[in-house]
C-alpha positions as CSV (number, residue, x, y, z in Angstrom):
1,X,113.1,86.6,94.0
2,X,113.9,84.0,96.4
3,X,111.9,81.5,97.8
4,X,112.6,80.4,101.4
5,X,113.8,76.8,102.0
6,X,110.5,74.6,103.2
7,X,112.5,74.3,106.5
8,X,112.4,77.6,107.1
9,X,108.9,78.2,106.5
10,X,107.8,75.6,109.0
11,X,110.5,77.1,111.6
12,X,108.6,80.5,111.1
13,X,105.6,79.2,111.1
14,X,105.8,77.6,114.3
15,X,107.8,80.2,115.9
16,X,105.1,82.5,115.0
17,X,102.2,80.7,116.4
18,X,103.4,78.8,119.2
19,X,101.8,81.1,121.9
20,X,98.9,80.5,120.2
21,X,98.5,76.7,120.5
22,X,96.4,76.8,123.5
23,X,94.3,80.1,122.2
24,X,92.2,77.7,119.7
25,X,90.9,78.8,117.0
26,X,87.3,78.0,116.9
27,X,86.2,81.6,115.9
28,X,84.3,82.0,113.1
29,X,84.4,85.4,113.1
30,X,86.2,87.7,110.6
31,X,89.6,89.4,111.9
32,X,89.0,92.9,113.1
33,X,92.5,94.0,111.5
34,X,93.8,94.7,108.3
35,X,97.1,97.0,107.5
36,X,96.6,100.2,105.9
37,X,98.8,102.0,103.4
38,X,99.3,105.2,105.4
39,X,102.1,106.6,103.6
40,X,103.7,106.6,100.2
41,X,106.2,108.4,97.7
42,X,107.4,107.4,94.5
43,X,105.8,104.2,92.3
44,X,104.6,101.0,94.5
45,X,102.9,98.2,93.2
46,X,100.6,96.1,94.5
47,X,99.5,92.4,93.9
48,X,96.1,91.0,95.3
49,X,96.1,87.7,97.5
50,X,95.7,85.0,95.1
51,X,96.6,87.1,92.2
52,X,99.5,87.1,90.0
53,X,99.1,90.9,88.6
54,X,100.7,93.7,89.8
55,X,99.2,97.1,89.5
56,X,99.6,100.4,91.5
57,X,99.0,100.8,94.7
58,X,97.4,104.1,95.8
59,X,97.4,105.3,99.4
60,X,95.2,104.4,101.8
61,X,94.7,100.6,100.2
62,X,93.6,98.4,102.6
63,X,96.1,95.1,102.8
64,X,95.1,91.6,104.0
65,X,97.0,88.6,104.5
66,X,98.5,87.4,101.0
67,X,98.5,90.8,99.3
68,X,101.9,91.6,98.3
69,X,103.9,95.3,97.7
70,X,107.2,96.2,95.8
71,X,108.7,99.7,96.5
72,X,110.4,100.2,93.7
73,X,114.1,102.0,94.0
74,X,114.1,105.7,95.5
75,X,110.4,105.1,96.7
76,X,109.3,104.9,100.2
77,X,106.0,103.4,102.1
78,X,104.4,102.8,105.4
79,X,102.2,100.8,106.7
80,X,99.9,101.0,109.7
81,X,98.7,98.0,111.7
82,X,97.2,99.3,114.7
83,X,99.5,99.5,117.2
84,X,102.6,99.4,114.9
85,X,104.1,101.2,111.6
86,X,106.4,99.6,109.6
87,X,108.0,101.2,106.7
88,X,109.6,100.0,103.4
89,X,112.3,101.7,101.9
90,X,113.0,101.4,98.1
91,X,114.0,98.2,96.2
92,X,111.8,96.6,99.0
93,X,109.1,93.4,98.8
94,X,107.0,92.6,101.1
95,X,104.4,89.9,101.8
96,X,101.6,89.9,104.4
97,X,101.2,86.6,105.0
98,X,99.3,86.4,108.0
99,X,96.8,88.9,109.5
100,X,94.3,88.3,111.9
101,X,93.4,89.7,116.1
102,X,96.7,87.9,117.4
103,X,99.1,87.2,114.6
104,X,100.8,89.8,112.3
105,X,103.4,87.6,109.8
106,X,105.9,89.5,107.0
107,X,107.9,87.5,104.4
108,X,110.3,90.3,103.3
109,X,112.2,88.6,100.6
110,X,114.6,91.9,99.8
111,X,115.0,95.5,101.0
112,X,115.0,96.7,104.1
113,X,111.9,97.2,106.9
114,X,112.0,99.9,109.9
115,X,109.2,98.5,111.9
116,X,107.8,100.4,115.4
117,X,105.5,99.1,118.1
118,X,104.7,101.1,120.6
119,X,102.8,98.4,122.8
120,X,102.7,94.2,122.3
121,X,100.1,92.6,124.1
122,X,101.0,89.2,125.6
123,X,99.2,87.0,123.1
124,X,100.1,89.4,120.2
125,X,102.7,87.2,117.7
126,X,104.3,89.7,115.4
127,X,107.2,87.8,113.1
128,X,109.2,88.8,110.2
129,X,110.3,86.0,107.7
130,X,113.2,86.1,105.6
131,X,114.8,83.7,103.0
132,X,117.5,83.0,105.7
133,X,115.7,83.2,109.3
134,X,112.2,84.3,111.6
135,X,112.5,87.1,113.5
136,X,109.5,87.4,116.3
137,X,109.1,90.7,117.9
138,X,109.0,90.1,121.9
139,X,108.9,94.1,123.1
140,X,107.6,97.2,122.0
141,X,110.4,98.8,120.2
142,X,112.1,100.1,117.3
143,X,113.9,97.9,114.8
144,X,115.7,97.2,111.4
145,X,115.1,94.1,109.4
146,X,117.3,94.1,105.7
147,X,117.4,91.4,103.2
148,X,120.2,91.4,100.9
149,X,119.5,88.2,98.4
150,X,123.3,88.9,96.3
151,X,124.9,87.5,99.2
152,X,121.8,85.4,101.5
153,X,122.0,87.1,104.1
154,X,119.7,89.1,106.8
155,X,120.5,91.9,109.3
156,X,118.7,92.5,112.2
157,X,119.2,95.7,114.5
158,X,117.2,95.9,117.7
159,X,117.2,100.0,118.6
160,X,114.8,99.3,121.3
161,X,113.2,96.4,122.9
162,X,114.3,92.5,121.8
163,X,113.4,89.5,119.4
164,X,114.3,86.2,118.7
165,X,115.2,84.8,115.7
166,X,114.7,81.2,114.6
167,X,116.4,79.4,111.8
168,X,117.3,75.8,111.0
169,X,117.8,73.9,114.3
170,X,118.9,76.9,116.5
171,X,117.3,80.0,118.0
172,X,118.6,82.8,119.4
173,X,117.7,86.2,121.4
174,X,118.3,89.7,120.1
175,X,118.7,92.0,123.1
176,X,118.3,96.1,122.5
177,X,121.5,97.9,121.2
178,X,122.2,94.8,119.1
179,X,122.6,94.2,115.4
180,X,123.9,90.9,113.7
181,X,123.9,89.6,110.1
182,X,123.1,85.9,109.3
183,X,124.5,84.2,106.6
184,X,122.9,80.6,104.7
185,X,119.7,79.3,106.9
186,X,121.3,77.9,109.7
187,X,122.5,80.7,112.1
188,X,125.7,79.6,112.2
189,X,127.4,81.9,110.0
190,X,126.6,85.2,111.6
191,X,128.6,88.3,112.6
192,X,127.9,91.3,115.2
193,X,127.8,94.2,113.8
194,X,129.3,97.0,116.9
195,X,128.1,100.2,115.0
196,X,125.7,100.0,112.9
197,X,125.2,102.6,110.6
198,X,122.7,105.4,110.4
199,X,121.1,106.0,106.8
200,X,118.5,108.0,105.3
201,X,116.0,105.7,105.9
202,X,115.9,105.3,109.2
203,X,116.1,109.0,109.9
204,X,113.0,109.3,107.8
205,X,111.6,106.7,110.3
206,X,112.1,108.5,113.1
207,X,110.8,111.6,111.7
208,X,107.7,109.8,111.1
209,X,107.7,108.3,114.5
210,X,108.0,112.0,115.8
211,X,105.1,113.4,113.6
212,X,103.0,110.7,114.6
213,X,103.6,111.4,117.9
214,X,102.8,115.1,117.8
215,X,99.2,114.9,116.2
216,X,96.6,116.2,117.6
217,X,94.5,113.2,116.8
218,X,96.2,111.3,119.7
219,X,93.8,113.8,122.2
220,X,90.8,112.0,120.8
221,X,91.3,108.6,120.2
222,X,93.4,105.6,120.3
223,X,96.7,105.4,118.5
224,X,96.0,102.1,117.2
């Protein structure tokens, strides 16, 4: 798998934690959130922060930040992060690599991500990084991150709300009803995408979105 150019990784990085410069960080305290493996089908593995083993995951595994997940091909997962979901279609990996009350940070080096939030608190960063670019979440929405390593590139489809991504030297907004796919690190070699298509995947998303949204659970207590 790829590794992202160090140029990146400091874009992202400060991209992703930027609104936070003026938050401090003087809590000791431990972070009152960690992802949970709400859904799966087919074979996923699993590798521990720190750890260079893979094993398999089972569901309901708590994730923290440096725990990492491969969906292998034909297999499908989601994850639940309080006020988001974000699902992982096959031939997908996935690293967590920041988790805490205000920051949630991906490095998805292939596959493809369907990620909603259905509410983003002002100081709430939530950033995808891919070998190519950062995408930050800025609304609630409904959106499509895919990696495709072959040819370097990343495509990003905003269904509802709008992001921004950042790559080397340049940043740019992504507004709702948009889709582009970058090319290299640098944003400059990019095309718009006018219809993008409608897979399998994503119709499973919404169907998940819809069942989440009819359970009776949501009479009782918080969706997050």
């Amino acid at each position: 798998m790829q590794k992202r150019p160090l140029r990146i990784r400091a874009i992202a990085l400060l991209a992703g934690v930027a609104v936070l410069a003026f938050g401090g960080w003087a809590s000791a305290d431990p972070p009152s959130r960690v992802a949970r493996l709400g859904y799966m089908t087919g074979a996923i593995s699993f590798s521990p922060a720190g750890e260079d083993e893979w094993v398999r995951s089972t569901i309901n595994r708590p994730l923290v930040a440096g725990d990492r997940l491969w969906v292998t091909p034909g297999a499908r997962a989601e994850m639940q992060i309080g006020f988001a979901a974000v699902r992982l279609s096959g031939s997908t990996s996935v690293t967590l690599l920041n988790l805490d009350d205000r920051v949630t940070q991906f490095e998805l080096t292939q596959g493809t991500l369907n990620i909603r939030v259905r509410r983003l608190p002002a100081n709430q960063v939530f950033e995808i990084n891919t070998p190519n670019l950062a995408f930050s979440l800025r609304r609630p929405g409904s959106y499509r991150i895919e990696v495709d390593p072959a040819d370097d590139s990343t495509a990003i489809l905003v269904r509802e709300g709008a992001g921004e991504v950042f790559g080397e030297g340049a940043a740019y907004a992504v507004g709702v009803r948009q889709s582009y796919v970058y090319y290299g690190a640098g944003l400059r070699d990019y095309e718009r995408i006018s219809n993008p298509r409608i897979d399998e995947f994503d119709r499973w998303a919404d169907e998940r979105d819809r069942r989440a949204s009819r359970s009776v659970s949501l009479r009782y207590v918080s969706p997050d």
